[in-house]
C-alpha angles and dihedrals in degrees: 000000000000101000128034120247125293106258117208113182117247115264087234113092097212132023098195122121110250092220122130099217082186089063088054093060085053096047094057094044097057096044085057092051088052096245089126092165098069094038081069098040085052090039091064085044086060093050096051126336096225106045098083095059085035109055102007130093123249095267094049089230098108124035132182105207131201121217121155112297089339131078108212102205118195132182128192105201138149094350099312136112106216118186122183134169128196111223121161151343110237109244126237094242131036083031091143095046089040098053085038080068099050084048098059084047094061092046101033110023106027119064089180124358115067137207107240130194117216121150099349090305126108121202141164115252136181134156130164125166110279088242088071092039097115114180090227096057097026081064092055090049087052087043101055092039093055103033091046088042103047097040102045100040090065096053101035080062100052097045103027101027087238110171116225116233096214113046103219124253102232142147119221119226110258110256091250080066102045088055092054095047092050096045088049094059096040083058088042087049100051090039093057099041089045091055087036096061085047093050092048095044078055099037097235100147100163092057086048085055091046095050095051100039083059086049096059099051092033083066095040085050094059115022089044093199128198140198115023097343079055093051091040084051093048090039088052099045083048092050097040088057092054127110096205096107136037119274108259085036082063093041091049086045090050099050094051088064096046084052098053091049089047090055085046102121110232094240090055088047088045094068085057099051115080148117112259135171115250123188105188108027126231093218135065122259098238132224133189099243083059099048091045084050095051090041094050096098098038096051089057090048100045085045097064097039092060095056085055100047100240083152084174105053089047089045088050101033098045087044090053098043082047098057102034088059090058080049097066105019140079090222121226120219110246087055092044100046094050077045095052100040089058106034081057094054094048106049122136088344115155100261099258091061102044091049102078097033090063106038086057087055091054090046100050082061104047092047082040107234109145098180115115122207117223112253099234088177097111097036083055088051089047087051103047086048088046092051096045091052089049089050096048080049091059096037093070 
């Protein structure tokens, strides 16, 4: 490996979670006082600020809320908190191994909602008196409901043709986008099989996991996929940490799965890109003690690897930690914009050169300074050139 990865920003503009932590505080408090009504109504504040004028009546008593390929509907009548989700139509055909697998989800998957059958429809369904509507446990009812439908209905679709019973509210990329998108795993894709090959002649396995493991959340980071593309991603990243197999039996198995998105035709990738609405959302709001806290191993060791010039294990270790905590986080600002400004810098940059530049990235967050500092490299270029013309004008 003589260069570090190509990096493409994400097409999201920010990575930051939407949730209002105040709103939380307020939530709790008022449940404690007994005014369970506007603990609710603060809960969905926390959740996202704009969803209960949104999606809510005029009485805030009834709400239709988006979230991916699901509509989480909750009414709040004659002291009770009601929750339903519509999920799917059962199909004509592949009805027993389809209901086998709801039945695995409310025993293995659901605490406290429950997937329900009336009709030929399945959908998710919880209620408890407000009184016992707890925020705390009120969010893991949300949480079960929109992770399990979300993910399921896509691929109980795709395998049991399954039909969905909401048609979800999204907006494709432009095709501009998709392009991109497309263009930018291809790249990913050849880069990882191209290291990889390296890594296995020389039978450095760990650096080929490494390298695919940064792949994977490197695409997830910037395509941001949806519906099934979204669940094969998630499935790979999970398989690839396992510790099931042995370690070139993962790496063979990773890179079957790199090789079969790389074959995806555009037009096939294109159905799964797209902006949609979440309500509860599958990743953690970060914060800089956690990400100190996460980083704290991998800063000793990248430490010490710079001093003594292992340009490639800080280039491949920095780069993972970076991405993986893309993978898990919803990123605040401040992190992602010291990450991005030197991930950018140092894109497919010889090792030597990347090193520094993101060790100092990594730096700057443990000791917790966020600032970052504009990059005038090129301006200085553009004035030297500048000056030189000016002089061979005057010169004549």
């Amino acid at each position: 490996m003589k260069q570090t990865l190509t990096f493409n920003v994400s097409t999201i503009p920010s990575t930051a979670s939407k949730m209002n932590v105040d709103a939380w505080d307020e939530s709790i408090g008022a449940f404690e006082s007994g005014n369970y009504y506007k603990a609710f109504e603060e809960f969905l504040n926390y959740a996202n600020p704009e969803f209960r004028k949104k999606y809510g009546n005029s009485n805030g008593t009834e709400f239709n809320i988006p979230h991916g390929s699901i509509v989480v509907n909750v009414k709040l009548e004659d002291g009770q908190l009601k929750i339903t989700a519509p999920f799917l139509s059962l199909p004509q055909k592949n009805v027993t191994p389809l209901l086998r697998q709801i039945s695995s989800l409310n025993f293995n998957n659901l605490n406290l909602a429950q997937i329900v059958l009336n009709d030929g429809k399945l959908r998710f369904e919880y209620s408890c008196p407000i009184e016992l509507a707890n925020p705390w446990k009120i969010y893991y009812v949300f949480d079960e409901i929109c992770v399990t439908g979300d993910k399921y209905d896509d691929e109980y679709v795709t395998k049991f043709a399954a039909e969905r019973i909401y048609e979800p509210k999204v907006t494709p990329y432009d095709a501009k986008t998709v392009d991109e998108v497309y263009d930018a795993i291809q790249q990913s894709c050849k880069e990882c099989f191209d290291n990889v090959k390296q890594f296995e002649n020389d039978r450095q396995y760990g650096n080929a996991w490494n390298i695919i493991a940064s792949t994977l959340y490197k695409i997830s980071y910037y395509a941001h996929p949806q519906g099934q593309l979204l669940n094969d991603l998630s499935k790979a990243v999970y398989e690839h940490d396992s510790d099931e197999y042995p370690l070139p039996e993962i790496i063979a198995r990773s890179k079957d799965f790199i090789a079969k998105l790389q074959a995806k035709p555009k037009e096939k990738l294109a159905e799964d890109l797209y902006y949609v609405e979440t309500f509860i959302p599958p990743k953690r709001r970060s914060n800089l003690e956690n990400i100190q806290h996460n980083f704290e191993k991998a800063y000793e060791n990248v430490t010490a690897a710079l001093k003594g010039e292992d340009y490639l294990y800080v280039c491949l270790m920095v780069t993972y930690k970076f991405y993986e905590m893309y993978y898990y986080n919803n990123l605040q600002d401040d992190v992602n914009a010291v990450v991005v400004d030197a991930m950018k810098r140092s894109s497919a940059q010889p090792l030597n050169v990347a090193a520094p530049i993101l060790y100092a990235a990594m730096d700057k967050i443990m000791n917790g300074d966020l600032a970052v500092i504009p990059d005038f490299s090129n301006y200085a270029s553009q004035i030297s050139e500048g000056l030189k013309k000016m002089m061979s004008f005057f010169s004549k």
